[in-house]
C-alpha positions in Angstrom: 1.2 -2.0 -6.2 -0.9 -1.8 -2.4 2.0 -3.7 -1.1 4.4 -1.1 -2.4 2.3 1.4 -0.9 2.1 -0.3 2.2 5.8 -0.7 2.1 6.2 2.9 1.9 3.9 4.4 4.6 5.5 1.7 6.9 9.1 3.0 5.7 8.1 6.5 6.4 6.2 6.0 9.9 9.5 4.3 10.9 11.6 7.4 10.0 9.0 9.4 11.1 9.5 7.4 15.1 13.2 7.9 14.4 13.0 11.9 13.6 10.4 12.7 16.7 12.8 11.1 18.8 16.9 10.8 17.5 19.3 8.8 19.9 21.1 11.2 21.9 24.8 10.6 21.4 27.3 11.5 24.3 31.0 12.1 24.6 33.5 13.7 26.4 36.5 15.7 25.8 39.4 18.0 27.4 38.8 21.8 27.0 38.0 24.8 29.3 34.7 25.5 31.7 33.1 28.4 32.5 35.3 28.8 35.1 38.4 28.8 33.0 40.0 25.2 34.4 40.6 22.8 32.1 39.1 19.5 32.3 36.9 16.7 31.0 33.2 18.0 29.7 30.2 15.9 28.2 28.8 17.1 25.2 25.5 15.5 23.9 23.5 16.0 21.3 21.7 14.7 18.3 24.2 12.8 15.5 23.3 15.4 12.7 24.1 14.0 9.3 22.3 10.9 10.3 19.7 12.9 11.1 20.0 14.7 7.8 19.8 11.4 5.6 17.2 10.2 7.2 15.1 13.7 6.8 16.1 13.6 3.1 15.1 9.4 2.9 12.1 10.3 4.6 11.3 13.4 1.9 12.3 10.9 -1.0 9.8 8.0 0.4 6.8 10.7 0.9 7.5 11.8 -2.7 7.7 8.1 -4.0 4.6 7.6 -2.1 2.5 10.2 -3.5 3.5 9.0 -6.9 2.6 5.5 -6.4 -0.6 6.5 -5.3 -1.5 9.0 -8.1 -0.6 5.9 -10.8 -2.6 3.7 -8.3 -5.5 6.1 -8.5 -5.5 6.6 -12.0 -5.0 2.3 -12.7 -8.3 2.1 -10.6 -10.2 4.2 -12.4 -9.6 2.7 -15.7 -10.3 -0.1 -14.2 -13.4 1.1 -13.1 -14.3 2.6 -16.5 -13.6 -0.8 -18.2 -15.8 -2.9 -15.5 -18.8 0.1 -16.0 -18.9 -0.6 -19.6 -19.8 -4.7 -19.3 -23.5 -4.8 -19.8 -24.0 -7.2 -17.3 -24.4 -6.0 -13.8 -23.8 -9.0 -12.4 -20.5 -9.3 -13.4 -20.1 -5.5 -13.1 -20.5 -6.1 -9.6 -18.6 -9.4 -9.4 -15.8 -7.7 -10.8 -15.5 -4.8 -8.7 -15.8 -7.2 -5.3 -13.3 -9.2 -6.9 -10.6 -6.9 -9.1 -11.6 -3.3 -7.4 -11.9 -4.5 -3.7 -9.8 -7.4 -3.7 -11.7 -10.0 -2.4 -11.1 -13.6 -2.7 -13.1 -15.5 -5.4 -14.7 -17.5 -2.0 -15.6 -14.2 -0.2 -16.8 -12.3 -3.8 -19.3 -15.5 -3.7 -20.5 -14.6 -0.1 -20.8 -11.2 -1.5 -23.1 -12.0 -4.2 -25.2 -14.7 -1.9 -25.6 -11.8 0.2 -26.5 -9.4 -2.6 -28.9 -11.9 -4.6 -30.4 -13.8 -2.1 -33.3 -15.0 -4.2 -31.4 -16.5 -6.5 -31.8 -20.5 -7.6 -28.4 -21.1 -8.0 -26.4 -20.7 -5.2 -22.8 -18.2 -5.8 -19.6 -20.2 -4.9 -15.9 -19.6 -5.8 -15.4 -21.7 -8.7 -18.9 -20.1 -10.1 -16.8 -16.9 -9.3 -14.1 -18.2 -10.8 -15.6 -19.9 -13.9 -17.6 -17.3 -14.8 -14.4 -14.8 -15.1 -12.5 -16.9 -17.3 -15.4 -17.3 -19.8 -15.9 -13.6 -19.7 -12.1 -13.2 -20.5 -11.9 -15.8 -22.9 -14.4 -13.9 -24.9 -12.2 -11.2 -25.4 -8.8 -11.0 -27.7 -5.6 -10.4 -26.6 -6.2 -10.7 -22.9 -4.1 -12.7 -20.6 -6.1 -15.3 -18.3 -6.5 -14.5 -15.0 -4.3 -15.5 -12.1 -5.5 -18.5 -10.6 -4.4 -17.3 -6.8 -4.3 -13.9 -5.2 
């Protein structure tokens, strides 16, 4: 869902570039000048319903966006809830580097040498790794975690 979101604000920057500064299309046609002869004159301007869609394209993605992030929002903050009620804060905090932040099992090791530096047992990502799957596998009805991010 990030990558959605990510999607989106890209989307609407690039329509955003396009709307501060449309192409200017030119043309020219027969008709009367001020001066009443009749002859060729350029008219310019900005191609308006292109303009229009992408206004309306760019409303539609902000809209999308703000949605996304609401649902994102509120997913992260049951996520939160969930990891705040494991008694362990070890794996409270192992969790949020790995499922809340998004770090890799490798770097959520790093973390955790960093943040127990006393410890015997050296962190490392299969510890990481291992120590998630035996947490989960304790639990009923849910699925294993993916292997790669």
């Amino acid at each position: 869902m990030e990558e959605e979101i990510k999607d989106l604000r890209q989307r609407i920057m690039k329509l955003d570039k396009f709307l501060q500064d449309p192409p200017i299309v030119a043309d020219t046609v027969t008709g009367s000048r001020k001066d009443l002869t009749i002859g060729p004159i350029k008219v310019t301007g900005i191609p308006d319903p292109i303009y229009r869609r992408k206004q309306a394209a760019r409303e539609r993605y902000k809209k999308l966006l703000e949605l996304k992030e609401a649902e994102l929002l509120e997913l992260t903050t049951q996520a939160e809830e969930y990891i705040d009620s494991i008694p362990k804060s070890e794996l409270r905090i192992m969790f949020r580097l790995y499922f809340i932040d998004g770090l890799s099992d490798a770097k959520v090791a790093d973390r955790m040498n960093w943040i127990f530096p006393n410890r015997n047992k050296k962190y490392t990502d299969e510890n990481v790794k291992k120590r998630r799957q035996r947490f989960f596998e304790k639990i009923e009805n849910v699925p294993p975690c993916p292997d790669e991010r």
